[in-house]
Rosetta silent file (secondary structure, phi, psi, omega in degrees, C-alpha in Angstrom):
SEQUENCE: XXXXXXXXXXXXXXXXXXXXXXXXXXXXXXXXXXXXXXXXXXXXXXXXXXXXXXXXXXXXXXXXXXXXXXXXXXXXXXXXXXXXXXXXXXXXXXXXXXXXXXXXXXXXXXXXXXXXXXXXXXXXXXXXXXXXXXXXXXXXXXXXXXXXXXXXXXXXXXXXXXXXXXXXXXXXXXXXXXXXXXXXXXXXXXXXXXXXXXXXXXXXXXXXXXXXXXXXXXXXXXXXXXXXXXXXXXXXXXXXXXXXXXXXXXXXXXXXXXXXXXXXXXXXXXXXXXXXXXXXXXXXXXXXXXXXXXXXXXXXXXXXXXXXXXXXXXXXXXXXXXXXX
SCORE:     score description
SCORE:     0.000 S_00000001
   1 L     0.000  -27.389 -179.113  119.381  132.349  151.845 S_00000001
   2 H   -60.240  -39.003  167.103  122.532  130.901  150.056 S_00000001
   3 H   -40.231  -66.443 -146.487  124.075  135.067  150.970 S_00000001
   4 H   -57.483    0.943 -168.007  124.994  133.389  154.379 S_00000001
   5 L     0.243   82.826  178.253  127.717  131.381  152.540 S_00000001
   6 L   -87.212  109.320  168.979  127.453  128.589  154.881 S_00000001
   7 L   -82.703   82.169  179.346  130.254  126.035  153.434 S_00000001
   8 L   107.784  112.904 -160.075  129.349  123.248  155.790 S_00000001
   9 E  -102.659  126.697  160.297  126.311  121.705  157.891 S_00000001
  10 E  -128.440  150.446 -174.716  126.671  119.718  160.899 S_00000001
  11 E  -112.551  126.032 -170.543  123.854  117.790  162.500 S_00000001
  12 E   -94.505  156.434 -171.313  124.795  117.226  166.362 S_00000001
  13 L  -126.890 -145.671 -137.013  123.318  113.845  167.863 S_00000001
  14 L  -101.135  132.052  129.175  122.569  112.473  171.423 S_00000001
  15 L   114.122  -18.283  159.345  125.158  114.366  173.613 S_00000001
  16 L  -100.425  118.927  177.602  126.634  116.992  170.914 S_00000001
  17 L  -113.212  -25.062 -179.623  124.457  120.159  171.394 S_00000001
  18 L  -160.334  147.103  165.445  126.928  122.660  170.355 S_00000001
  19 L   -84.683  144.668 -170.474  130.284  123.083  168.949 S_00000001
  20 L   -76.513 -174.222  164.345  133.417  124.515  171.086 S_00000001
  21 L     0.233   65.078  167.024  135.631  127.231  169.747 S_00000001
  22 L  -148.070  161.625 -159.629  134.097  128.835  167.265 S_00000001
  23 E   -95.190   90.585  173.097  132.401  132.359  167.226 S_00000001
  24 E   -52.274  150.554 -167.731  128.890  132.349  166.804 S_00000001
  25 E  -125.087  -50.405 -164.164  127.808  135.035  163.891 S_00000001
  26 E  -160.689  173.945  169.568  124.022  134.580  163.940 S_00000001
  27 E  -131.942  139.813 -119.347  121.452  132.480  164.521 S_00000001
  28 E   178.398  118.463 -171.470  118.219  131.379  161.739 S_00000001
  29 L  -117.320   66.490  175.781  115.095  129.769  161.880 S_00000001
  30 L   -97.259  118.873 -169.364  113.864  129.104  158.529 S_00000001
  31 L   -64.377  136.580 -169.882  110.422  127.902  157.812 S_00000001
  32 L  -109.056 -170.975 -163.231  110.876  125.037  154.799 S_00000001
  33 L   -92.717  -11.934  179.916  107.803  123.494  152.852 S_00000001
  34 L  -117.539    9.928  175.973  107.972  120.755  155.373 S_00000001
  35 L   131.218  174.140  166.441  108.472  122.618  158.493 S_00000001
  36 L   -45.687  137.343  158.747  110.910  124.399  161.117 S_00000001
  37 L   -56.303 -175.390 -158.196  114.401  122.351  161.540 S_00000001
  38 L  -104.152   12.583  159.063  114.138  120.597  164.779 S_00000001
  39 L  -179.147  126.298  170.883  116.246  123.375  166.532 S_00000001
  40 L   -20.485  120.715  172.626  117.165  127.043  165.660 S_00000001
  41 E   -88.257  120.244 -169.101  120.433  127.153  163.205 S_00000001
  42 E   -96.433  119.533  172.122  123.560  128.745  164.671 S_00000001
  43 E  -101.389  114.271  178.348  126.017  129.942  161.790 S_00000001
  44 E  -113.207  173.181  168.720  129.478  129.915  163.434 S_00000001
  45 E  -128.633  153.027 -159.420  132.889  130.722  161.787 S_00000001
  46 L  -105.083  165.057  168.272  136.178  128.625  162.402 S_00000001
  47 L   -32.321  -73.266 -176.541  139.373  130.827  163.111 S_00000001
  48 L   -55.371    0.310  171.039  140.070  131.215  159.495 S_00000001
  49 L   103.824  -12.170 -152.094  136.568  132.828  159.139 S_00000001
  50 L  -104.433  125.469  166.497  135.037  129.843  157.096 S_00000001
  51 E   -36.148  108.328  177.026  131.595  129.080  158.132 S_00000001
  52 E  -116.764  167.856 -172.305  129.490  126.687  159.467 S_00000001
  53 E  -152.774  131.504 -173.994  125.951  126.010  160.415 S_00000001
  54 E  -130.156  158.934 -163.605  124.901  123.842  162.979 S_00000001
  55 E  -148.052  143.402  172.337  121.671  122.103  164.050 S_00000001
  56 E   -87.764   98.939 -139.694  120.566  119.840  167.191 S_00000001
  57 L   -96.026    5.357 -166.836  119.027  116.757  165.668 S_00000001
  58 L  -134.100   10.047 -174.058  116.833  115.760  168.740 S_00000001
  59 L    63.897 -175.623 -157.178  116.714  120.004  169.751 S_00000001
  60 L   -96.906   11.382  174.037  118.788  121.680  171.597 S_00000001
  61 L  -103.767   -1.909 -147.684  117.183  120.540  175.107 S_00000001
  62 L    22.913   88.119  146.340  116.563  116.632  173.395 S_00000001
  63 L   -88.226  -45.146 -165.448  113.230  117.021  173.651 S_00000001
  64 L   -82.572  133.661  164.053  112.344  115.814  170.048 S_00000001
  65 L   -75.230  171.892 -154.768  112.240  111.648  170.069 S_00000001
  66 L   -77.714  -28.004 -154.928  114.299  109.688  166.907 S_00000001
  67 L   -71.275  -13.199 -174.944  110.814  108.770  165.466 S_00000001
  68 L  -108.396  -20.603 -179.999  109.854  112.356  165.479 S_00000001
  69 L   -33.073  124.765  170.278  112.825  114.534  164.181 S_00000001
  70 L   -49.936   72.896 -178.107  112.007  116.852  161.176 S_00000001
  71 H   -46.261  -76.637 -149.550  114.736  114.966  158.747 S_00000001
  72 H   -54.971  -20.122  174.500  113.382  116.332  156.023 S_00000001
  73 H   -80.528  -19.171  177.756  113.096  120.110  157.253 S_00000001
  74 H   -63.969  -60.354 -153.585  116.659  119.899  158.823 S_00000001
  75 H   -54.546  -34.649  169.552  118.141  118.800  155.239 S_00000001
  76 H   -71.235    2.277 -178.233  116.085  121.317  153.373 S_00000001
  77 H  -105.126  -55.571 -164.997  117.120  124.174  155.668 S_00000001
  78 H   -44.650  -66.650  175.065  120.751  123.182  155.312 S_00000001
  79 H   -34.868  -64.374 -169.634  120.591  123.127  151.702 S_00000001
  80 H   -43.547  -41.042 -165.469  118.565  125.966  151.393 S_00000001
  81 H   -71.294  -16.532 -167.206  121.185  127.948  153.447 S_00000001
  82 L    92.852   12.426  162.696  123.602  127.077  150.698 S_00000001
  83 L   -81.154  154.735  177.982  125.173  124.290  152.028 S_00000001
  84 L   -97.665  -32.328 -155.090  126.976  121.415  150.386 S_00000001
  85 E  -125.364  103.350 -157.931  128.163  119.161  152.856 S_00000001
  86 E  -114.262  111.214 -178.902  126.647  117.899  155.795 S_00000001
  87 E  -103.057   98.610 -167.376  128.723  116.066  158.791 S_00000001
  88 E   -95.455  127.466 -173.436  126.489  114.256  161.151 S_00000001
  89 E  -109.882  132.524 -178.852  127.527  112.712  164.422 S_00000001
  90 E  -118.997  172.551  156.320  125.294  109.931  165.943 S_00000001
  91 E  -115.757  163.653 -148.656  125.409  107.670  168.814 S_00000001
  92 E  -154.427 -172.933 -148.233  125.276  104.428  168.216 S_00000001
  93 E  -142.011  123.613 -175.275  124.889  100.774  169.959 S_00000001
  94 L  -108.636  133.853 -162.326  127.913   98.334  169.127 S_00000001
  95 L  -118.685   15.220  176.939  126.943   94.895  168.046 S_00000001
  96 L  -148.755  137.773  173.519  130.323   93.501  167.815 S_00000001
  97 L   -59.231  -28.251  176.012  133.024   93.111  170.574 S_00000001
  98 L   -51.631  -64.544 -156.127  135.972   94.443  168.800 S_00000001
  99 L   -89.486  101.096  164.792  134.085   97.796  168.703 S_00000001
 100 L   -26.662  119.045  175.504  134.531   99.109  171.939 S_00000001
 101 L   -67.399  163.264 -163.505  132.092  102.003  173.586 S_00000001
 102 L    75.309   -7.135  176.128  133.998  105.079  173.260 S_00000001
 103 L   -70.103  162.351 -176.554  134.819  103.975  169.911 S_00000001
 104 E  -119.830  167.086  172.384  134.333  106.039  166.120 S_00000001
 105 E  -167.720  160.050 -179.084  133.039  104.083  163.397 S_00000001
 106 E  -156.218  113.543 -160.057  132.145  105.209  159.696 S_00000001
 107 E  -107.101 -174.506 -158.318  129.862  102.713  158.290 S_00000001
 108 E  -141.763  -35.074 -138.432  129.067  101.818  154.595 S_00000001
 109 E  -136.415  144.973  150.943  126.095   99.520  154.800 S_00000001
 110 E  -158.362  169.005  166.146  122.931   99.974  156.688 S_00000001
 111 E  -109.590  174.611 -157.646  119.534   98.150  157.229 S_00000001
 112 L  -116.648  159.051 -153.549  116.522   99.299  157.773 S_00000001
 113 L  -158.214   13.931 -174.866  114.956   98.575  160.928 S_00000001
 114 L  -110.326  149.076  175.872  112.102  101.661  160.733 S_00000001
 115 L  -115.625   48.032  175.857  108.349  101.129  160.723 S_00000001
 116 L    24.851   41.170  177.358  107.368  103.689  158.402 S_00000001
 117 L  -103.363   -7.401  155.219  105.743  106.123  160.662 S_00000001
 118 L   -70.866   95.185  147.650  108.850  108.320  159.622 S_00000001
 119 L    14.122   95.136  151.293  108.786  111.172  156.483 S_00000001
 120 L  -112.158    4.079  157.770  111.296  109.275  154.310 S_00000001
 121 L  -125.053  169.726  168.804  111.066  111.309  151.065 S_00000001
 122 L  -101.451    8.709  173.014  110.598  114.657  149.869 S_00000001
 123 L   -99.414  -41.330  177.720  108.233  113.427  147.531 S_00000001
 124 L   -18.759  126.252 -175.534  106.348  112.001  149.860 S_00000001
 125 L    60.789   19.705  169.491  102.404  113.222  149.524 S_00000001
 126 L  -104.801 -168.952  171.653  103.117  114.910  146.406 S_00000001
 127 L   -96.309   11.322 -165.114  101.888  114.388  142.871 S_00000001
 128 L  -114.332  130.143 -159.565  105.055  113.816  141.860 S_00000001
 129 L  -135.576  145.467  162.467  107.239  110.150  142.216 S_00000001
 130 E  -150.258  139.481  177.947  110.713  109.816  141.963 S_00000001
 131 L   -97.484   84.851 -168.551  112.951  106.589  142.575 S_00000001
 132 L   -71.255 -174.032 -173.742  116.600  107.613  143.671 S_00000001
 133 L  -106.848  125.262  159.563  119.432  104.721  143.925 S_00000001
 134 L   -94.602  -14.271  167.564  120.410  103.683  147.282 S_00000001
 135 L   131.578 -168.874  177.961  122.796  101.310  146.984 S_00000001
 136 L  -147.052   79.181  168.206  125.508  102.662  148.398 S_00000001
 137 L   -35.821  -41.573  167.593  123.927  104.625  150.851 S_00000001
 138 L  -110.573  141.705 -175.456  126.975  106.694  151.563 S_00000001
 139 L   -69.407  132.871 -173.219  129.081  108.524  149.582 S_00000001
 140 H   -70.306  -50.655  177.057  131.977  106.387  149.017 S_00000001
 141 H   -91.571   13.691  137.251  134.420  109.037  148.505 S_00000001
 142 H   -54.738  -48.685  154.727  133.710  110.932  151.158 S_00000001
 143 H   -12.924  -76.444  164.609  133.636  108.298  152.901 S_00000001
 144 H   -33.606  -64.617  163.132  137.121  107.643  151.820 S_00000001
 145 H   -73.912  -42.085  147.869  138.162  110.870  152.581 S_00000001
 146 H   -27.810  -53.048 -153.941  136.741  111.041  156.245 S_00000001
 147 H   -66.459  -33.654 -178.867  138.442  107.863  157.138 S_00000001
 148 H  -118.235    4.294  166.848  141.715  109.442  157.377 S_00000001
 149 H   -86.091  -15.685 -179.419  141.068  112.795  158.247 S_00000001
 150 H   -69.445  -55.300 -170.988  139.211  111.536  161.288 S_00000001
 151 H   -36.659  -43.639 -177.653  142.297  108.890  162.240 S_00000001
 152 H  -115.401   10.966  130.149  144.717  111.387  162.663 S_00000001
 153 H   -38.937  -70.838 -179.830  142.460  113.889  164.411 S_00000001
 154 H   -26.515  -46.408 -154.226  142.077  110.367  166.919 S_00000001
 155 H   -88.082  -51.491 -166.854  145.844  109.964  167.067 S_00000001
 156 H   -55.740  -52.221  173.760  146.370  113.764  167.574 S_00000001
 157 H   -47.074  -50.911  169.289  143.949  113.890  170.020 S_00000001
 158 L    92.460   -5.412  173.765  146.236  110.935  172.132 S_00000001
 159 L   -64.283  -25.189 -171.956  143.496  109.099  173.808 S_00000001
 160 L    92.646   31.864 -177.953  143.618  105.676  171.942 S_00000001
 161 L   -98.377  127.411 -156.065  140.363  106.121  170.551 S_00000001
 162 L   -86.177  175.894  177.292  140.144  103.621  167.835 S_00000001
 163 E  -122.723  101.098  157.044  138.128  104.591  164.039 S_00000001
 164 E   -81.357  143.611 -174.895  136.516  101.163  162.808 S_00000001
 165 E  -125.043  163.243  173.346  135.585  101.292  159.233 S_00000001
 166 E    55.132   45.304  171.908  133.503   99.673  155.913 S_00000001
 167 E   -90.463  153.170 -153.611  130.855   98.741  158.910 S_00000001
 168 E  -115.285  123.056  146.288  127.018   97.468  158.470 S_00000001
 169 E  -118.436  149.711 -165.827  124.264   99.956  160.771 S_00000001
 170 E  -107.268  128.739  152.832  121.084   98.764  161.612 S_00000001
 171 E  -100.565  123.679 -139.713  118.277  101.644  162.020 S_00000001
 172 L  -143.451  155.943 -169.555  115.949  100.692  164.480 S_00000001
 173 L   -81.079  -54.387 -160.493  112.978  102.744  165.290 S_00000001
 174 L    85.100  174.815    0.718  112.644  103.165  168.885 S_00000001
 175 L   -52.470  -49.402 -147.492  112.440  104.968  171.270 S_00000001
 176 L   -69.778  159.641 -172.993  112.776  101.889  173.577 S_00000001
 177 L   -59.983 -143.911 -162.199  116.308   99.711  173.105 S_00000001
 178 L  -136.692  143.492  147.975  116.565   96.308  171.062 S_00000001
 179 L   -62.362  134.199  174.330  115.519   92.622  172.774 S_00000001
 180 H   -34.673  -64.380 -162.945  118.298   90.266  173.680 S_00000001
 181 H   -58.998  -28.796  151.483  116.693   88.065  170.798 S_00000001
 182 H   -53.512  -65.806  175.758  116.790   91.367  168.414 S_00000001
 183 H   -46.799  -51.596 -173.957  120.102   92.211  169.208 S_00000001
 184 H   -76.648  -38.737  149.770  121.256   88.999  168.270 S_00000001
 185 H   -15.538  -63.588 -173.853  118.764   89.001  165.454 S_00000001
 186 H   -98.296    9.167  154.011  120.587   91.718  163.651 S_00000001
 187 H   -62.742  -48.784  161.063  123.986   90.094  164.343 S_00000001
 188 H   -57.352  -54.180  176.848  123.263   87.396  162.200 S_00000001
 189 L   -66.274  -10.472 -108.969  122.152   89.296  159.806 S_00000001
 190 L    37.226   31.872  -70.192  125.317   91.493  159.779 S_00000001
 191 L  -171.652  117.332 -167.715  124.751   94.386  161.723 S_00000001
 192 L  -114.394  -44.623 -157.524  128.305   95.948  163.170 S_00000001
 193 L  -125.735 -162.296 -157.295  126.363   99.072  164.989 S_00000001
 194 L  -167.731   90.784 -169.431  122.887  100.232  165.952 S_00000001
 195 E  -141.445  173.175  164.714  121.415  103.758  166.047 S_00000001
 196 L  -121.895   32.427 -174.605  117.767  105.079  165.712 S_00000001
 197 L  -133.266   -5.002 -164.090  118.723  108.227  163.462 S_00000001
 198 H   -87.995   15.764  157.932  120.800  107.474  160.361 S_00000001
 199 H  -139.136  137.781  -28.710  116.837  106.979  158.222 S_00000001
 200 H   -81.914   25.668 -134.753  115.759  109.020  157.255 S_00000001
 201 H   -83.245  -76.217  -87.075  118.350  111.154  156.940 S_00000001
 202 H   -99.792  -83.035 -163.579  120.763  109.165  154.587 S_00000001
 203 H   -64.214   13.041  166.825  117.838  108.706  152.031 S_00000001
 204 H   -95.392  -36.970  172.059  116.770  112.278  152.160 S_00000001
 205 H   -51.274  -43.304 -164.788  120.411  113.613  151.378 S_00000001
 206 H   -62.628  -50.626 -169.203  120.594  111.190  148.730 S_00000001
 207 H   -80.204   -4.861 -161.174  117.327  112.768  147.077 S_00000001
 208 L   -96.214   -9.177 -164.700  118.373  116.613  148.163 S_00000001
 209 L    68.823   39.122 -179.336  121.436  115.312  145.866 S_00000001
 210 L  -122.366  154.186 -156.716  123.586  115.100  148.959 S_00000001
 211 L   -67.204  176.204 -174.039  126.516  112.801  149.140 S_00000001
 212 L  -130.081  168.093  174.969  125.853  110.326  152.540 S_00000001
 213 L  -166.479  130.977  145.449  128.561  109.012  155.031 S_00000001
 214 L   -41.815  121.954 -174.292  127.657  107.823  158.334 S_00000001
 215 E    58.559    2.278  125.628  128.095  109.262  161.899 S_00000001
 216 L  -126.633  125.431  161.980  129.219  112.399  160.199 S_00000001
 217 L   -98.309  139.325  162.403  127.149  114.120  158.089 S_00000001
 218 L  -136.089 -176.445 -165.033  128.051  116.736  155.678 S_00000001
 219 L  -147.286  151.595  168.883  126.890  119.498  153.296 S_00000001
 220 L  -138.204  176.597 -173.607  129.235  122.253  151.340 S_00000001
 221 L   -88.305  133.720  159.846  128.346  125.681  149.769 S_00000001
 222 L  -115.314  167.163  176.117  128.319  125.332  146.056 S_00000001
 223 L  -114.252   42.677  162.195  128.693  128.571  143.336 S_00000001
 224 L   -74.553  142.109  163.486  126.215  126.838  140.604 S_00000001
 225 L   -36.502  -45.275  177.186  123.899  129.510  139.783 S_00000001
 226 L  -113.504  147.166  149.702  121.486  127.369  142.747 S_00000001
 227 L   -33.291  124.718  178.873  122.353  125.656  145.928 S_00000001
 228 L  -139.886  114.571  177.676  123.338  122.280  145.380 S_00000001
 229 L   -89.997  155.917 -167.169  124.249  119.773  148.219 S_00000001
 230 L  -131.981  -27.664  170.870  126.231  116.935  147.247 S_00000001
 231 E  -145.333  157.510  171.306  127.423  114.711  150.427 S_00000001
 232 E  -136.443  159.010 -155.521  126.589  113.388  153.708 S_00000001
 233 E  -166.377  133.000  169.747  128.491  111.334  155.878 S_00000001
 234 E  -127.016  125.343 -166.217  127.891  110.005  159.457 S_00000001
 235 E   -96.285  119.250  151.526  130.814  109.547  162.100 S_00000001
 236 E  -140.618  144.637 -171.978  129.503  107.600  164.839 S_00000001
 237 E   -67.696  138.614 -175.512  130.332  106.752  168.641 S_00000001
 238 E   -91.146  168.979 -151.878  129.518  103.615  170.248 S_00000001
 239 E  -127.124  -52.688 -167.366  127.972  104.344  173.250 S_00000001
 240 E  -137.118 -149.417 -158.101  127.250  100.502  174.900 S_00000001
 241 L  -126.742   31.882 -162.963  127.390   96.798  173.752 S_00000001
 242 L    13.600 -137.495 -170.269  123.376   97.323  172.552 S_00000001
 243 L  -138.047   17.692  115.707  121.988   93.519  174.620 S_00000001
 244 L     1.249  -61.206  176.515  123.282   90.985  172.870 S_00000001
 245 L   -51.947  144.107  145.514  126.132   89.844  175.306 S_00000001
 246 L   -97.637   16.526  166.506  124.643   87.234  177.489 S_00000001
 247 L  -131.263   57.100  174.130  126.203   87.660  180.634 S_00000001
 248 L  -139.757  177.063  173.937  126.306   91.930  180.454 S_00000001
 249 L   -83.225  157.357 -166.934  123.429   94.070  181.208 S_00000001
 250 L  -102.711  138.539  176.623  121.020   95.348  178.914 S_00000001
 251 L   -50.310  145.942  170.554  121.673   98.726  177.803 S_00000001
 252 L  -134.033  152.767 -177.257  119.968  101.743  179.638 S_00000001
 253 H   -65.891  -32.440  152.709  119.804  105.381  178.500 S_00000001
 254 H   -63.862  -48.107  174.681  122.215  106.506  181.780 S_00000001
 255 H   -67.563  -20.619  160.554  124.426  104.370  180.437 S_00000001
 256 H   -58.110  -73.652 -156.302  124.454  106.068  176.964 S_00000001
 257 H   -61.468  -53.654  157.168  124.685  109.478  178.291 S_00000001
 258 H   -28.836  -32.921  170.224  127.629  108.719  180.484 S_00000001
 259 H   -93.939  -22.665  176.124  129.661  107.427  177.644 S_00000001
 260 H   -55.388  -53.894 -160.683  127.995  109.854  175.514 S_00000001
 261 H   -56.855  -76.763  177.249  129.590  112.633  178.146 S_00000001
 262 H    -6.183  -77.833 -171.148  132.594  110.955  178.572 S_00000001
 263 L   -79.888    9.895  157.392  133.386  111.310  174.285 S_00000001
 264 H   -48.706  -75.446  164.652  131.839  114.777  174.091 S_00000001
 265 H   -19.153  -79.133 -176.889  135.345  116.547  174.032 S_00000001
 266 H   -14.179  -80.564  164.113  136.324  113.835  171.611 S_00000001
 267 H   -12.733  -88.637  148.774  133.679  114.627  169.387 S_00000001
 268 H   -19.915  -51.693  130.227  134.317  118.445  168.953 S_00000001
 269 L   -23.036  -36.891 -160.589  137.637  117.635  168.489 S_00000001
 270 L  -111.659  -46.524 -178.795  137.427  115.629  165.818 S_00000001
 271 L   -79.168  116.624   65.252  134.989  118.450  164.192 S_00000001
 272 L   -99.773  -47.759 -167.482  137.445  121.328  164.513 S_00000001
 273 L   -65.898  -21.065  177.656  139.848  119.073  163.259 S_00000001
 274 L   -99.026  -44.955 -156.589  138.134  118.081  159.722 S_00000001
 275 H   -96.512    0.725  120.699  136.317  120.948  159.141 S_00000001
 276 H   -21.448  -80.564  169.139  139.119  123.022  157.661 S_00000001
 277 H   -54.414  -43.053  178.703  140.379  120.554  155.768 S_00000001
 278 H   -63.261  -71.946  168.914  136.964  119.609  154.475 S_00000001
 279 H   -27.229  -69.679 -178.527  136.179  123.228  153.194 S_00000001
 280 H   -44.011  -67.683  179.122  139.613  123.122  151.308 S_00000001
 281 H   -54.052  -14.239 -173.484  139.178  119.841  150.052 S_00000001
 282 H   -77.948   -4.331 -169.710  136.022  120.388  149.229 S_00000001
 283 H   -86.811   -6.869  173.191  136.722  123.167  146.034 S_00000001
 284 L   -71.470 -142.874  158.493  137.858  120.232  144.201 S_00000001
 285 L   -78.343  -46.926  175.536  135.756  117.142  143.002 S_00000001
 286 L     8.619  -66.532  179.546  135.385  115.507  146.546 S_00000001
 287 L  -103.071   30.503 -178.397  131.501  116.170  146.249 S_00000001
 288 H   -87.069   15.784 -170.145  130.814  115.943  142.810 S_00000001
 289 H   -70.145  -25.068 -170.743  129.824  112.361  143.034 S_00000001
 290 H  -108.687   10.499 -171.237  125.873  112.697  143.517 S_00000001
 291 L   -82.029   89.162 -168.118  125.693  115.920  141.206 S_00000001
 292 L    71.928   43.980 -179.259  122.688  115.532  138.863 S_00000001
 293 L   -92.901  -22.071  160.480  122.071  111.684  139.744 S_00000001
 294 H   -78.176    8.833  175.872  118.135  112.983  140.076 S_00000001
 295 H   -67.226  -39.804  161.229  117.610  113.699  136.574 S_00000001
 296 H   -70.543  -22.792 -178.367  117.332  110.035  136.262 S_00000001
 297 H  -103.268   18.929 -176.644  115.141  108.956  139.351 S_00000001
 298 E  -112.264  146.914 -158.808  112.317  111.653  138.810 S_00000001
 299 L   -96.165  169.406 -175.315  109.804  110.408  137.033 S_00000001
 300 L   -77.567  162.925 -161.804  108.341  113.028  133.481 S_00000001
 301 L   -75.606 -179.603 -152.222  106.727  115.305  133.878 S_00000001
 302 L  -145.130  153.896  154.603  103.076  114.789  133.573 S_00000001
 303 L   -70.888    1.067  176.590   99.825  117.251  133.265 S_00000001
 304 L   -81.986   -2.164 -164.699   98.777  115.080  136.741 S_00000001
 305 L   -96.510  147.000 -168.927  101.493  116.987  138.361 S_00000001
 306 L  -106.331  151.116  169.183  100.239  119.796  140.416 S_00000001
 307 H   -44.983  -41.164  179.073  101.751  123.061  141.066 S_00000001
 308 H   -93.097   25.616  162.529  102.525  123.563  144.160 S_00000001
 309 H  -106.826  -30.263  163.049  104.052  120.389  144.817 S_00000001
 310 H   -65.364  -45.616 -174.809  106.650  121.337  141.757 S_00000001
 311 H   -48.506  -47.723 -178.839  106.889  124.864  143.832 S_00000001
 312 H   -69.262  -31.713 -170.938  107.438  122.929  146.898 S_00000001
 313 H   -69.603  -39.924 -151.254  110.194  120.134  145.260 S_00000001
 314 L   -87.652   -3.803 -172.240  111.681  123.274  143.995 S_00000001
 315 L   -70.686  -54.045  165.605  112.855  124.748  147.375 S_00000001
 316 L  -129.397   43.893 -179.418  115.362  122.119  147.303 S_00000001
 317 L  -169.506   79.395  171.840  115.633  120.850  143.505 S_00000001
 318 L   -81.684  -20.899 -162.811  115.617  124.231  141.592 S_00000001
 319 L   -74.717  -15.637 -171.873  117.688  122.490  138.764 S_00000001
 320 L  -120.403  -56.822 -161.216  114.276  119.954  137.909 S_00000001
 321 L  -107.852  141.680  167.751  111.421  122.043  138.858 S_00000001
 322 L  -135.807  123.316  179.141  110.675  125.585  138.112 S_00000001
 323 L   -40.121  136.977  169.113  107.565  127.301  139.342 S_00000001
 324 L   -41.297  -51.365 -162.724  105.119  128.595  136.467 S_00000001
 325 L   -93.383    0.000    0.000  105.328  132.081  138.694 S_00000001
C-alpha cells in the first residue's frame, strides 16, 4: 500500500468532514488487523500534485461516538498507506478565559480523563507487552514547527483568530459534557482545554512510532525500505467555555456545531496553508525525532510470544517483528 505515496494524513474532527480545493484521486478502504478506519480514505493531491489522505474521525456522517472511534485502525491504515505525518484537527472545550471560542490552540500537556473502555495500544490482547515513553506526549519539534506555520496562515487569513500555545488538554470520555464541579475540577488541576478525542490517538502514534502534536495531527511518507510514521500533532479549536463560568450557560452540542460551522473555512485554510510547507519541510529531520524509540519499549522476545500476534504487530512495526512466513 505504501505505492500510493501518500506524504501526509489528516484526521478531520467534529465539523471538518472534508478538505476544500484539492482534487480527489481515489478513494481506499483498507481492512487493518484491528479493523476498517472509521470512514473510507480519500487520497487527494494539493496543486503541486503532492498527496494527501484524509479520514473522518467520528465518519463521514458523525455517526461514530468519541468512545467508539477505531483509533487504532485509523493510525494503522495511515501508516500502512505510507504515511509519515499525521495532522489532526479536534474541537475542543476552553477552560480558561483568555482562550476565546473560535480560537486555535496547540497543546503540549494532556491528562487523562478516559475510563478505559477505549483500545489504547496496539499491543493490547496480544502476547506481546511493550512500554513506550509518554512524557512528552507530543512531538516537541513539530510542535515547534506548527506553531508558526499555523500563525501566519491565522494572520494571512485576516480574521484575528488568535493561536494559544505550550497548553495542558484534558481527555474526557464522554459522550455527555463535563459538571460545573468537573469543569472546575480540571481547572485546578491545570487543564487549559477539553476534548474527548486526543486518547487514544496520541498514545497510539507514539507506539506506531509517530511523532504527536495536538489539534493537528500528522503523518509523512518515508523511503526506508518500510513505512515508518514519525509525528502527530493536534491543532485544536475552541468551540465554548466547557461549564465552568458561573454565571454562563452550560455548554450544549448546538452550541459546538455553530462555532464549529462558523471556523470551518478557518480550518481548511489553515490546512492548505501548512500542508505544502510540511511536505517540504518534512525531507529534512523535522520527523526524525520518534524514529526507532520502540526498540527500547518492546519487551524480548520470548517463546510465549505467539505468531500471529508478531504477524499482526508487524502490519505496523515491520522493523521489530517479522513473520516466520
Amino acid at each position: 500500500m505504501a505505492s500510493e505515496n501518500v506524504l501526509i494524513g489528516v484526521i478531520g474532527g467534529s465539523g471538518l468532514y472534508h478538505l476544500d480545493n484539492l482534487t480527489t484521486i481515489k478513494t481506499v478502504n483498507p481492512e487493518t488487523p484491528w479493523g476498517y478506519p472509521s470512514s473510507p480514505i480519500t487520497i487527494c493531491a494539493l496543486p503541486s500534485g503532492t498527496r494527501v489522505a484524509f479520514v473522518a474521525r467520528h465518519g463521514k456522517h458523525h455517526n461514530i461516538s468519541p468512545s467508539a472511534v477505531p483509533s487504532r485502525a485509523n493510525v494503522a491504515a495511515l501508516k500502512h498507506l505510507g504515511v509519515r505525518a499525521i495532522l489532526a484537527f479536534s474541537a475542543v472545550g476552553s477552560l480558561r478565559e483568555e482562550i476565546v471560542p473560535g480560537h486555535f490552540a496547540l497543546p503540549t500537556q494532556i491528562i487523562d480523563r478516559t475510563k478505559g473502555v477505549r483500545p489504547a495500544s496496539f499491543f493490547e490482547g496480544t502476547s506481546i507487552v511493550a512500554h513506550a515513553a509518554f512524557g512528552e506526549p507530543f512531538s516537541m519539534r513539530l510542535v515547534r514547527w506548527l506553531e508558526g506555520a499555523v500563525a501566519r496562515a491565522l494572520g494571512e487569513e485576516g480574521r484575528g483568530v488568535v493561536l494559544h500555545r505550550d497548553k495542558c488538554i484534558v481527555c474526557m470520555e464522554g459522550p455527555q459534557f463535563s459538571t460545573r464541579a468537573e469543569s472546575v475540577m480540571y481547572r485546578a488541576w491545570g487543564g487549559d482545554l477539553i476534548n474527548m478525542s486526543v486518547l487514544p490517538e496520541a498514545k497510539l502514534a507514539r507506539e506506531a512510532e509517530l511523532g504527536c502534536v495536538a489539534s493537528f495531527f500528522l503523518i509523512l511518507e518515508t523511503k526506508l525500505k518500510f513505512p515508518r510514521c514519525d509525528r502527530y500533532a493536534l491543532i485544536a479549536t475552541a468551540t465554548d467555555y466547557d461549564s465552568w463560568r458561573p454565571h454562563s450557560e452550560v455548554v450544549t452540542a448546538s452550541q459546538v456545531m455553530q462555532t464549529l460551522q462558523a471556523n470551518a473555512n478557518t480550518s481548511r485554510h489553515v490546512a492548505a496553508a501548512i500542508l505544502e510547507d510540511l511536505h517540504i519541510t518534512a525531507q529534512g529531520d523535522l520527523l526524525s525525532e520518534e524514529r526507532g524509540s520502540m526498540a527500547f519499549s518492546i519487551m524480548p522476545k520470548s517463546a510465549d510470544q505467539k505468531e500471529e500476534d508478531i504477524e499482526k504487530l508487524a502490519y505496523i512495526l515491520p522493523e521489530y517483528f517479522k513473520p516466520a512466513n
